[in-house]
Each structure stands twice: as structure tokens, then as C-alpha cells.
N, C-alpha and C positions, 0 to 999 in steps of 0.2 A: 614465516607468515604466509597463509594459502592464499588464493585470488580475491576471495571472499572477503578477509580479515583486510588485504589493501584495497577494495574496493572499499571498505567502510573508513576507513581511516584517512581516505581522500575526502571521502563525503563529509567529515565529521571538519576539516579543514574549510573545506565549501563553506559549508554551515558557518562554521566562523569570519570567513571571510566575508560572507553577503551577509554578515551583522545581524544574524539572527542568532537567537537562546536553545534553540531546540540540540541537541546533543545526536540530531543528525540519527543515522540508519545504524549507526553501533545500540541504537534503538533503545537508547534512555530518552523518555519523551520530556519535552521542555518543564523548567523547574517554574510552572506560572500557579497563579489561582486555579483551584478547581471551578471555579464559578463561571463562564465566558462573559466578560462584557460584550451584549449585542453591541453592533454598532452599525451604522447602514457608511461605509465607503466607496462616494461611488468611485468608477474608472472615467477617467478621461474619455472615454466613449461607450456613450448610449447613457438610459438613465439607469438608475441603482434598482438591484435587485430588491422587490421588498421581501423582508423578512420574515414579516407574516405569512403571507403565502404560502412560505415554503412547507410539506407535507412531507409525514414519515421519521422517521428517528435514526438518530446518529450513536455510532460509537466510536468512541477516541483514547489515546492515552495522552496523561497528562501529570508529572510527577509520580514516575515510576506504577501509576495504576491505570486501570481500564473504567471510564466514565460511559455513560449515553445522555443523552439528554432529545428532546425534537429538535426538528431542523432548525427551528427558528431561534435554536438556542436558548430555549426553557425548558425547566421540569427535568435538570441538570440531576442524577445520580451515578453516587461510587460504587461500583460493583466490585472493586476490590484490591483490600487491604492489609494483604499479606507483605512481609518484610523481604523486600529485594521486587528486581522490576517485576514486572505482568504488565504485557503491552500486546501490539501487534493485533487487535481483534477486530474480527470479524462475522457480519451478521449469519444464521442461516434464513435460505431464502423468505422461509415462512415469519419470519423475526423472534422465534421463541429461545432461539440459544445463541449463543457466540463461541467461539473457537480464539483461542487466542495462544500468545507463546508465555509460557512460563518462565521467568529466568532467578528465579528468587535465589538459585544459588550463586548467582554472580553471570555478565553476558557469555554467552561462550563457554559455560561449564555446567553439561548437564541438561541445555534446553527440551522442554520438552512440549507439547500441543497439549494443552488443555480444552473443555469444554465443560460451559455454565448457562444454565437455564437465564434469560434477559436480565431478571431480577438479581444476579449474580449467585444464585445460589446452588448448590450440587456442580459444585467443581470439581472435576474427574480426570485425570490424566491418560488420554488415549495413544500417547507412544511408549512410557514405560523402558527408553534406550538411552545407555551414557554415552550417548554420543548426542549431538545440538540438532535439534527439527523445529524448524520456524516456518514464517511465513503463509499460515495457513489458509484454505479459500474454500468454502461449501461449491458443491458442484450444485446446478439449477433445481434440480429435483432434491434436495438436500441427501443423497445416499451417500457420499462421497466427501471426502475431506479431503484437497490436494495440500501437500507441504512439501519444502526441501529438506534434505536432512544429509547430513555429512559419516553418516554412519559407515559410506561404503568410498571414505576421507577425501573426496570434492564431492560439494556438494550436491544431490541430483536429487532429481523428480517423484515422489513419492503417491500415494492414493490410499486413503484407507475408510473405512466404512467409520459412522458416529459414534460407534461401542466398541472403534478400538481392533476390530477386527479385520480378514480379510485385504491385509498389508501388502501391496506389491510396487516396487517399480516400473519405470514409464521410461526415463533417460539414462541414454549412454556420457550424454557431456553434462557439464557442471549446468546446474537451473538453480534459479531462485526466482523467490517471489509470482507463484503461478496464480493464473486467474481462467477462470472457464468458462466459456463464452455459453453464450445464453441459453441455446440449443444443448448444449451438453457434449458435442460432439467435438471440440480443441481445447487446447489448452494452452493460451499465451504465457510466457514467462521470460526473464533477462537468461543469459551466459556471456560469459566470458570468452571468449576468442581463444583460442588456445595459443593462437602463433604471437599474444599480449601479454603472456607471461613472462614476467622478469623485467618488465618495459609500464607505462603507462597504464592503466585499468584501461579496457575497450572491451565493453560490457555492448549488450544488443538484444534487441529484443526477438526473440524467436515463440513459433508457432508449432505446436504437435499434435495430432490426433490422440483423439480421448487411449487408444490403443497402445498409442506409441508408434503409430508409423504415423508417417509424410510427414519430420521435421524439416522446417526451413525457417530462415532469418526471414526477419519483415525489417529491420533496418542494416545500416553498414555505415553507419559515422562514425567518425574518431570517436574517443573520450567513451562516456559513458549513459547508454540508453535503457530504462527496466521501470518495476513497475508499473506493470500496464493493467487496464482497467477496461474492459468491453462497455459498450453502450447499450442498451437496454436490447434492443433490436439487431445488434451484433455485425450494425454497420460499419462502428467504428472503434478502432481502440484510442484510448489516449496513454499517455506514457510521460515519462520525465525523461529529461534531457539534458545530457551538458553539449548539447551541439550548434549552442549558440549563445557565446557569454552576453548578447544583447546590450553592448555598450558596457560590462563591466567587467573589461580584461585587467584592469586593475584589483580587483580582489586577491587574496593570498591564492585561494583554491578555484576549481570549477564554480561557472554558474549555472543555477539548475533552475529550467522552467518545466511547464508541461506544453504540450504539443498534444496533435489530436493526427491519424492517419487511418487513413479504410483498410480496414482489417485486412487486406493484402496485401497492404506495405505501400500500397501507393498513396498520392494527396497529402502528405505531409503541409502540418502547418501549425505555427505558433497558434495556442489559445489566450495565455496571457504573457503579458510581459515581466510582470513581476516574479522575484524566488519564488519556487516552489516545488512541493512533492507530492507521491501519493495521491492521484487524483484519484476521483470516484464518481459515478455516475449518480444524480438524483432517480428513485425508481420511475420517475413519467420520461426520464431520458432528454429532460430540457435545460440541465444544468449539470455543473461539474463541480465536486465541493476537492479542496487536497489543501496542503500544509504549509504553511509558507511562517512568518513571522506571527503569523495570526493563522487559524483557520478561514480559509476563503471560500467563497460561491461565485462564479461567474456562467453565463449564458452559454447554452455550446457554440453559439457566433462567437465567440469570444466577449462579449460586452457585459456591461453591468458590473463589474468586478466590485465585490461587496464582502467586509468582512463578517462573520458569526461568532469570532468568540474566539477563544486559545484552546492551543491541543495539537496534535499531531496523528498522521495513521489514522484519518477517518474511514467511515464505514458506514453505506447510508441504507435503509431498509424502507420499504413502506410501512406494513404493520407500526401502528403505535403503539406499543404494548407499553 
């Protein structure tokens, strides 16, 4: 089992422990309705976000497929219906396509980065390798497709243009799940510790130039930190966390919230209290939507905590397409 495979198989524990359905980061998305029931929940503090409000369109997984629907969790459609999962998507900036991971032959065998026009249609495979590439993240100017891929056997950093071509890597140590900050110019993503192998997952989230040079960690907690998500303006990352069970050391596995830090590693600090993943930034940069039992919104104060609906892996755009 490589770091990657017990990193998810601690998560997929979590998951079950904090009594959620979602099948966690071995990235089968929760077995719920396609449909979100909106609902306004608020949080113990501040008032509820309203729902209405919310602008721009979401994309999710949800029973093995990729959904979008608007933020406010209408105008709900399936973009895709093929046998075996398709998840993991993600908007490009302009909202006309999504990039997501294909896994229809089973997780971990054969993944490969796909790309479909909003509508789900003209689905195209832009990695084409038997080896697994996930994770994928449009660079700001959409030129660029970042993913990880295991092809060169721990996973690391990859970059490739929207047609597939123009393939190169970025990292020397294992990366997943990258995301690139707004300017265009780094590239956030989780690894593995190296001196964590064989011991605990102690996962973290680290920083790289678009180039590949000036890698450095922006965290250093036990357990396991990734998934990070920049903020519109590229002041802040937010990220998931098991660096704080928050009162529920009782669970089988880690507790996983989000937390929010200035993109140079300093200012840490809880967003919400309750489980959660995957956060993602609203495109005006005044909200944070991620995954929890329910898909959630809360305020970047952290307030308002409100739910949208079911689903997992969101992905938030402006364009309404």
C-alpha cells in the first residue's frame, strides 16, 4: 500500500467515524439523491446565510457522477452517466468546461483526467496513461490543467495544456490535489512527509512556483493537512485538517474540519466547527462552500453555517452557464 492508498483509507475510517455517508477521498461520492434538498441551517453564530443570494454555479459528485446545479442549489443537472465512478470535477475559469477524474474502470485502476464542455457533453480524455491521474485544477487563465499522477509510482505534480498536450512535471516529492493561486504564479498542494512513512499519514500542505522552484510547506501538524483552496484575491488559503478532533476524540478515525491560513502559512484558524472537506471559495470571495454530511456554505468569518444540498467535491464558478 503506497502513502496515497493509506492516506485514503484513514479518511474513508474518519468518514465513518464522524457518521457521515460520503465514501470519503477513495473518492466514491456519497450514495444520496441527486436532487439537494435546500435548506437554510443556521450556525450557532451569526444569522443564516441566505440561499438566494448566493451567485454562480456549483459542480459536485454525487452517486458515482458529476452534477452542477446554481449555488443556491437549483436548476440541479447530471452531466454524467457512464458505468463506474466520474467525480472529482472541476470548473474552468471561464465556466464553459469542467475537468474531472474518470475512474469507470474501477478507483485506482487506470484513472485518468478527463474534460467536458458545462453541459457534459464532448468528453475527452486528456491523459491517455495506465497509470492513475487525478485531482485536476484549471490554472487562472485556463491554459493549464494541474493534476497528480502516479505514473513516475508516488504520486507527483503534473501540468498539462486543455488538448492534452504539452505534458510536463513540476515535483520532486509526492503532491496531490493541487490548486493555483489566482495570479497564476504557485501552486498549492498536500504531501506526505517522507520521514511518515511506514508510521501514521502526516500529510501537509506545501507551496511551489508555477516553475517548480521555491517549494516550501505552509503547514507542520501531526496527522493530516491538504486540499487547499486559494481565495479569490490570493490572500488566503483554506485547507482541511485533522489537527484538531474539536471535542470528538471519540470517533473511530480522524476529525476533519476546514481551517483557513494566509497563504504564507501564518494565521491559522478554525472556519467551521463541524466535519468537513474540500472547501472552495465563492467567486466574490465571501464565502466558503466544502463537504461535510451535507454540502455546506459558511461566511469567510466563519459564521452563517448553512446547508445547500448533498454531494461532495464541490467546485464553485461565477458564469451561470
Amino acid at each position: 500500500m503506497n502513502g496515497r492508498e493509506l492516506a485514503l483509507t484513514s479518511l474513508t475510517v474518519a468518514m465513518l467515524g464522524a457518521g457521515c455517508s460520503h465514501a470519503a477521498v477513495e473518492h466514491l461520492p456519497a450514495r444520496r439523491s441527486a436532487t439537494p434538498a435546500v435548506a437554510a441551517t443556521p450556525s450557532p453564530s451569526g444569522l443564516p446565510i441566505s440561499i438566494a443570494a448566493l451567485r454562480g454555479r456549483v459542480t459536485f459528485s454525487n452517486d458515482d457522477d458529476i452534477y452542477s446545479m446554481r449555488a443556491d442549489g437549483s436548476h440541479v443537472r447530471r452531466l454524467t452517466s457512464r458505468k463506474g465512478p466520474e467525480f472529482d470535477s472541476t470548473w474552468s475559469p471561464d465556466g464553459t468546461r469542467i475537468a474531472y477524474r474518470d475512474s469507470r474502470r474501477g478507483i485506482n485502476d487506470d484513472d485518468e483526467i478527463y474534460v467536458m464542455n458545462a453541459d457534459g457533453s464532448g468528453q475527452r480524455n486528456l491523459t491517455r496513461n495506465r497509470a492513475n491521474d487525478w485531482g485536476p485544477a484549471w490554472s487562472p487563465d485556463g491554459s493549464l490543467i494541474a493534476f497528480n499522477s502516479d505514473r513516475d509510482l508516488l504520486p507527483q505534480l503534473y501540468v498539462v495544456r486543455p488538448d492534452g498536450s504539452h505534458l510536463r512535471r513540476l515535483t520532486e516529492i509526492e503532491a496531490e490535489y493541487p490548486a493555483c493561486s489566482p495570479d497564476g504564479k504557485r501552486i498549492a498542494f498536500m504531501s506526505m512527509r517522507p520521514d511518515a512513512r511506514g508510521s501514521d499519514p502526516n500529510y501537509d500542505v506545501f507551496v511551489v512556483n508555477a516553475d517548480g522552484s521555491g517549494l516550501r510547506p505552509l503547514t507542520d501538524w501531526p496527522g493530516e493537512d491538504g486540499w487547499p483552496a486559494w481565495s479569490r484575491d490570493g490572500r488566503l488559503i483554506a485547507f482541511t485538517t485533522s489537527h484538531d478532533d474539536h471535542g470528538q476524540s471519540g470517533d473511530v478515525g480522524p476529525y476533519f474540519d476546514i481551517w483557513v491560513m494566509i497563504a504564507d502559512g501564518s494565521g491559522k484558524r478554525r472556519l467551521s466547527p463541524n466535519f468537513g472537506m474540500f472547501p472552495v471559495w465563492s467567486p466574490d470571495g465571501s464565502f466558503v462552500m466544502f463537504a461535510g454530511d451535507l454540502l455546506w456554505v459558511v461566511r469567510a468569518d466563519g459564521s452563517g453555517l448553512t446547508s445547500v444540498g448533498h454531494g461532495t467535491m464541490p467546485d464553485w464558478v461565477a458564469a451561470a452557464t
